[in-house]
C-alpha positions in Angstrom: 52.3 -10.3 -10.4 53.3 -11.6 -6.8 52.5 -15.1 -6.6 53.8 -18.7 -7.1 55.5 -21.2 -8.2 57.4 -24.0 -6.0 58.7 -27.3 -7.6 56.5 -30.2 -7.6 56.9 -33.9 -7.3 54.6 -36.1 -9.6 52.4 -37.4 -6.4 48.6 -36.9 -6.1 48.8 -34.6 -3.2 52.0 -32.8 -4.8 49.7 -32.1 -8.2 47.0 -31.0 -6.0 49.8 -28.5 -4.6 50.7 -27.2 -8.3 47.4 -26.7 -9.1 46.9 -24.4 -6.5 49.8 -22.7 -6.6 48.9 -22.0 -10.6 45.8 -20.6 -9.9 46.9 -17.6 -9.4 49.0 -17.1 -13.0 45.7 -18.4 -14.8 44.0 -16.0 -13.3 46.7 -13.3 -13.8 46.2 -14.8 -17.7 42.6 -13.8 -17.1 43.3 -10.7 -15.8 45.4 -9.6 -19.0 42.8 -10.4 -21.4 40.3 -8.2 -19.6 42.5 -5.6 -19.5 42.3 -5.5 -22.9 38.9 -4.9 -22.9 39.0 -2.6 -20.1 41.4 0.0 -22.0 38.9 -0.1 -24.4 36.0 0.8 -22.2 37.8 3.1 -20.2 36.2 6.3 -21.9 33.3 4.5 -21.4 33.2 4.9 -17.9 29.2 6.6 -17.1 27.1 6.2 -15.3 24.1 3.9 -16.0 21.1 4.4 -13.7 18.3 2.1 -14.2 14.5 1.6 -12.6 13.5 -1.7 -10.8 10.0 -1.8 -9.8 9.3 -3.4 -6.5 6.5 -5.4 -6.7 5.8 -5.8 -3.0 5.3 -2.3 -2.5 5.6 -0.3 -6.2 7.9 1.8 -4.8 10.9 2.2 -7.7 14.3 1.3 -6.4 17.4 3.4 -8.8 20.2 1.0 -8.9 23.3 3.0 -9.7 25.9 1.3 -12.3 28.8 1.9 -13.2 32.2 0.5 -14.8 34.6 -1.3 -12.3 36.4 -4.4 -11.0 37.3 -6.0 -7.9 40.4 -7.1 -6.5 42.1 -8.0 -3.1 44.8 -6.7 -0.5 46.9 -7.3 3.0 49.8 -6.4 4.0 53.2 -7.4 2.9 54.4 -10.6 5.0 50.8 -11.2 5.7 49.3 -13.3 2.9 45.5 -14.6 2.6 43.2 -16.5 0.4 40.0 -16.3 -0.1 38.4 -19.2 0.6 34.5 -17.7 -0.7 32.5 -14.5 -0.7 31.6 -12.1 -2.4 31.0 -8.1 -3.1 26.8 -7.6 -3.0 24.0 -5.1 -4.7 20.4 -5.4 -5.9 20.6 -8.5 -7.9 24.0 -8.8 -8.6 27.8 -9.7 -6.9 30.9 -10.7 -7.9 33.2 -12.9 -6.3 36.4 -12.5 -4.3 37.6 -15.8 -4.7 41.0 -14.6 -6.3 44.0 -17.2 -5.8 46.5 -16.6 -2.7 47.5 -12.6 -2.4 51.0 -11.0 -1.0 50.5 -7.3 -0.6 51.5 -4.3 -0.3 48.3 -3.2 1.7 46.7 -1.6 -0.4 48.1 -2.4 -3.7 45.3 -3.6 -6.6 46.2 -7.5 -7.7 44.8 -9.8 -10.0 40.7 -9.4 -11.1 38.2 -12.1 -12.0 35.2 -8.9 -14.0 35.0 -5.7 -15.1 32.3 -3.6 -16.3 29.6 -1.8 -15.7 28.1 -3.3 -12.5 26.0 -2.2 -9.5 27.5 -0.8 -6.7 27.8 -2.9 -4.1 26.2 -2.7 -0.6 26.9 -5.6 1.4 30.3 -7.8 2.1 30.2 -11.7 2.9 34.0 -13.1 2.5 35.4 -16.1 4.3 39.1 -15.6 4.3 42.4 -17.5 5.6 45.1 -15.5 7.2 47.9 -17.4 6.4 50.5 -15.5 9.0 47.6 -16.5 12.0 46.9 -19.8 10.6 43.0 -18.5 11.2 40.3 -18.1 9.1 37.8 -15.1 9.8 34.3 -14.3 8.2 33.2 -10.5 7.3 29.4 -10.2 6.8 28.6 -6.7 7.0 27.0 -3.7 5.4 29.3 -1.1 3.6 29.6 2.4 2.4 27.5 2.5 -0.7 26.0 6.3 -0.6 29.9 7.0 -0.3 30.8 5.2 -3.0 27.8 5.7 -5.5 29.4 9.5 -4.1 32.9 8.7 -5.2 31.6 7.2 -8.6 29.7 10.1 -9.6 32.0 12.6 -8.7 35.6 10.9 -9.9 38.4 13.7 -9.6 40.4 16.2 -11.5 43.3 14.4 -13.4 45.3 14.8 -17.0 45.2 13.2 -19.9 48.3 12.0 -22.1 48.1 15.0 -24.2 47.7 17.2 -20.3 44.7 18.5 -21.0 42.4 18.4 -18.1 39.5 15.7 -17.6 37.5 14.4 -15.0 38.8 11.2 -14.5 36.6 8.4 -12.8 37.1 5.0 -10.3 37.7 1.8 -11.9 38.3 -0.6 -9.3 37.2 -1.7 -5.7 39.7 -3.1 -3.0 39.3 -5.0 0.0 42.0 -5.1 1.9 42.4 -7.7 4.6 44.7 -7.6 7.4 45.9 -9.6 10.4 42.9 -9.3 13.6 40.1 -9.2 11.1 40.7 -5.7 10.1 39.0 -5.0 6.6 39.3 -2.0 4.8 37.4 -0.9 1.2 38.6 1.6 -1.0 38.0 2.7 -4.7 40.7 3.7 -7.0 41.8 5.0 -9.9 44.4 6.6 -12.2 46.7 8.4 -9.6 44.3 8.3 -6.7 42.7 5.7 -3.7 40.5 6.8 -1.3 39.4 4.7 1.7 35.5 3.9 1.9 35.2 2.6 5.1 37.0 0.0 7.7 35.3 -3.2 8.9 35.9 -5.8 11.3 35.6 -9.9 10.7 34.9 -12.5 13.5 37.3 -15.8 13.3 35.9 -18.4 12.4 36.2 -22.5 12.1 35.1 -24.3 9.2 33.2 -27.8 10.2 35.5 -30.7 9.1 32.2 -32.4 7.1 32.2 -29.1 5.3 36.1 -29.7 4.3 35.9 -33.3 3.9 33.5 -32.5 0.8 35.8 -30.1 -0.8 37.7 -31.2 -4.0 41.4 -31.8 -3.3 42.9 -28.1 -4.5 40.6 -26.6 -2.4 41.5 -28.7 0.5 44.7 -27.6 0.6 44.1 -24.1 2.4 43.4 -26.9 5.8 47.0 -28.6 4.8 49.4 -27.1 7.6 52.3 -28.4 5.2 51.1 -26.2 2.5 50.4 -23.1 4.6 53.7 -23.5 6.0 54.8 -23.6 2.5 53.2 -20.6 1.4 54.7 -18.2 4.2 58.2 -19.6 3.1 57.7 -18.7 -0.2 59.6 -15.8 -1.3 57.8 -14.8 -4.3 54.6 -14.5 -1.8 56.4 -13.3 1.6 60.0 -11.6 0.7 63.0 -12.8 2.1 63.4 -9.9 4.1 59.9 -9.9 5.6 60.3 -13.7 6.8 63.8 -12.6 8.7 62.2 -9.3 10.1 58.5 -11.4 11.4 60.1 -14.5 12.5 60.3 -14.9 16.5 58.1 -11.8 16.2 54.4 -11.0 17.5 52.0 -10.2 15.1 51.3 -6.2 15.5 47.5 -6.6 14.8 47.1 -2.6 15.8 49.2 -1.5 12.9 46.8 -1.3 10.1 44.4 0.9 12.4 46.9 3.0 13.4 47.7 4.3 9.7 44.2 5.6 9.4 45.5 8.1 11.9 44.9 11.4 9.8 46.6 15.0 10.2 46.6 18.2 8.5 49.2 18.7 6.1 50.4 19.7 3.1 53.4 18.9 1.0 56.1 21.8 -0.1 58.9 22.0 -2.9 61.6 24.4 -2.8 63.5 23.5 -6.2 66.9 25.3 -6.5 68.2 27.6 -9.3 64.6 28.7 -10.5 63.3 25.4 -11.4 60.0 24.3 -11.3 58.0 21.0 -9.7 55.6 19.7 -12.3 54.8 15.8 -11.5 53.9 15.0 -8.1 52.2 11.6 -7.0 52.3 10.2 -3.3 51.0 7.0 -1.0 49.9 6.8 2.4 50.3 4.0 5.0 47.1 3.5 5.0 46.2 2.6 1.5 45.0 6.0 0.1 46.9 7.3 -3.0 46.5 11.0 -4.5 48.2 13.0 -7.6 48.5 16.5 -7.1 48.6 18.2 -10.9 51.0 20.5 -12.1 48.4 23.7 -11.6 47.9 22.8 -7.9 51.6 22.3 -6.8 52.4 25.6 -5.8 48.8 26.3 -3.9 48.8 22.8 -2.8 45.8 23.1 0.3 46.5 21.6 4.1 44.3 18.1 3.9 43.1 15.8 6.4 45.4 12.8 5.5 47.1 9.8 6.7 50.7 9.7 6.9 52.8 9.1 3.6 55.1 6.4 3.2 56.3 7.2 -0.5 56.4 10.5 -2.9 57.4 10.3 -6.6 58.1 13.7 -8.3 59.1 15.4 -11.7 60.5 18.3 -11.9 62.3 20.8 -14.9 66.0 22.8 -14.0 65.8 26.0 -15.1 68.5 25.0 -18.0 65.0 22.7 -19.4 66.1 19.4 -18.1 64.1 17.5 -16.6 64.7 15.3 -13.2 62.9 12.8 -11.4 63.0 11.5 -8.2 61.7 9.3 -4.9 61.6 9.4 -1.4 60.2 6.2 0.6 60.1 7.6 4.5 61.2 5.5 7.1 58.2 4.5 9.1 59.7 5.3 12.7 60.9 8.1 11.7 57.6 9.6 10.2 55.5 8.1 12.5 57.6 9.8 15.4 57.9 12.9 13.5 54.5 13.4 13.1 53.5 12.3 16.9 55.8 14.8 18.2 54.0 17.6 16.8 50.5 16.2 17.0 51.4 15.5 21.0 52.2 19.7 21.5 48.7 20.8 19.1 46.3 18.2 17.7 45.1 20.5 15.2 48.4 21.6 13.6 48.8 22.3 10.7 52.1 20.5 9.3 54.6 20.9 6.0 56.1 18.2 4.5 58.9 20.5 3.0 61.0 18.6 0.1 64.1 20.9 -1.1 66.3 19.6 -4.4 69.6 20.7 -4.1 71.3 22.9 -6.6 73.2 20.3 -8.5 69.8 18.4 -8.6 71.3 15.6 -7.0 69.8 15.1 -3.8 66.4 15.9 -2.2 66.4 16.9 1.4 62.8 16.1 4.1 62.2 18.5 6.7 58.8 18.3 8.6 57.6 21.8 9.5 54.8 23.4 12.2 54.6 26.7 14.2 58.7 26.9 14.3 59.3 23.6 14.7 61.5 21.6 12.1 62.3 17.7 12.1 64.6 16.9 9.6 63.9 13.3 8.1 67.6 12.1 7.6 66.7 8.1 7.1 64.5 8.7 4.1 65.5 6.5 1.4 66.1 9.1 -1.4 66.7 8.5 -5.2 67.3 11.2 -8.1 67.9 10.7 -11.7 67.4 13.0 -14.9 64.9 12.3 -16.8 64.2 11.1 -20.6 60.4 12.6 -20.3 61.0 16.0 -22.5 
């Protein structure tokens, strides 16, 4: 897990530091012991609808349960902590408060629960934006017909032995990004789907309401320790301090990857060989696996643009090969732009071709006779030990 640990001298305030910068591993501890349990209940995963009377009016309210845990999110370079709140239903939440979080956007971290739980329909979180230096308050309403929806329905997936099940959401993710952007999505075994975007309001927290907080939590107002925490290079990489410093903050970024276009992803595998594993992520959060039955056919989709594709695939001679391609972000972006500027509602091919010595995977981006080559791509191939 991302998080930290910074030597510490033996002072008051400098213990106050450790224990905050701790937090995080005991909870990571936590987290390990309930994944325990949660491998366990994993086939347990159904739905358990129950009957509340409402004595003000009689009128029965169904409170949809179902198994799941909570966790955080934001952007690499842009770490937060919660500082309270919580995910809401009838009778029932579960806190956010979840120690000091690095990213990737979208990326599940540490988790306090899990369980069979109500779904929720209401955020309330008070969070610090460490990057801004600004705290900001979401108290909103959320998606819950979409994800009672989602929980129901789960999605077509493979088990070890690849026989095919319907596999279900485990875990809700609120993401939080620089601006007050918030985004909610549910996710599961090789698939994320966004529920819904919302906005939070800065904020200021009255100094009587600090000056009565116990001396770990006090340190989230401690400009040394913030300062602290966005040097830290097991919470903000090296890489992403030298590429932010001296820069401004791009607070339209994280919208701008819910941008969605119709497209599709292609394999052309040389020599008769055949694509069999294919799992991608978006820049905007969402994850999808596409099994081995639906490669060939694979549909045009409303989708947000990816930013990575991981891939299996079998020679014709039986061996197997596996392989990556992270996109560059300009590149993609611009890509994608370009053909959206000439017809809004084209439909695009993401065309990935392995080379004959299955050594190299070439990107071309394909619509109505137009082809962009994506020659910054970061590729990697290797064979593979799967059988």
């Amino acid at each position: 897990m991302d998080d930290i640990h910074n030597k510490v001298e033996l002072s008051v305030l400098e213990n106050s530091r450790l224990m905050k910068l701790i937090k995080p591993y005991i909870y990571g501890l936590t987290l390990l012991l309930t994944l325990g349990t949660s491998c366990q209940e994993h086939t347990k995963k159904q739905m358990d609808t129950t009957t509340i009377t409402n004595t003000g009016t009689n009128a029965p309210i169904t409170t949809d349960k179902f198994y799941w845990q909570e966790t955080i999110s934001c952007p690499t370079g842009y770490p937060i902590d919660v500082y309270h709140g919580s995910l809401e239903w009838d009778g029932g939440s579960t806190s956010l408060y979840l120690g000091t979080h690095g990213g990737p956007w979208g990326i599940t971290g540490r988790s306090m629960s899990s369980g069979v739980k109500g779904v929720p329909k209401h955020l309330d979180v008070i969070w610090l934006s460490y990057a801004e230096d600004t705290f900001y308050h979401v108290d909103t309403a959320i998606d819950y017909d979409k994800m009672v929806r989602l929980f129901r329905e789960g999605y077509p997936s493979k088990d070890a032995n690849g026989e095919m099940r319907n596999e279900k959401y485990n875990y809700i993710v609120v993401g939080m990004a620089p601006g007050g952007v918030v985004v909610i999505w549910l996710s599961g075994p090789g698939r994320q789907v966004e529920v819904g975007r919302y906005k939070g309001d800065k904020i200021v927290i009255p100094a009587e309401e600090i000056a009565q907080l116990d001396s770990h939590e006090k340190l989230l107002f401690s400009s040394e320790y913030r300062k602290e925490i966005m040097e830290n290079e097991k919470i903000v990489p090296k890489e992403f301090q030298h590429k932010n410093k001296n820069q401004s903050i791009p607070f339209h970024l994280w919208d701008s990857y819910r941008e969605r276009y119709s497209w599709r992803p292609v394999f052309v595998v040389q020599n008769e060989g055949k694509m069999e594993d294919v799992f991608f992520a978006n820049f905007n959060g969402e994850q999808e696996e596409i099994i081995k039955e639906n490669i060939p056919t694979a549909d045009y989709v409303s989708r947000a643009i990816p930013n990575t594709f991981n891939f299996g695939w079998r020679a014709a001679n039986g061996k197997r090969y596996g392989g990556t391609v992270k996109f560059d972000e300009k590149e993609i972006v611009a890509a994608f732009s370009e053909i959206h500027k000439v017809d809004k509602k084209a439909n695009i091919e993401i065309e990935f071709r392995v080379n004959q010595l299955n050594t190299f995977i070439t990107v071309v981006l394909k619509s109505n006779g137009k082809e962009i080559p994506l020659t910054n791509s970061d590729v990697k191939v290797y064979e593979s030990r799967k059988k």
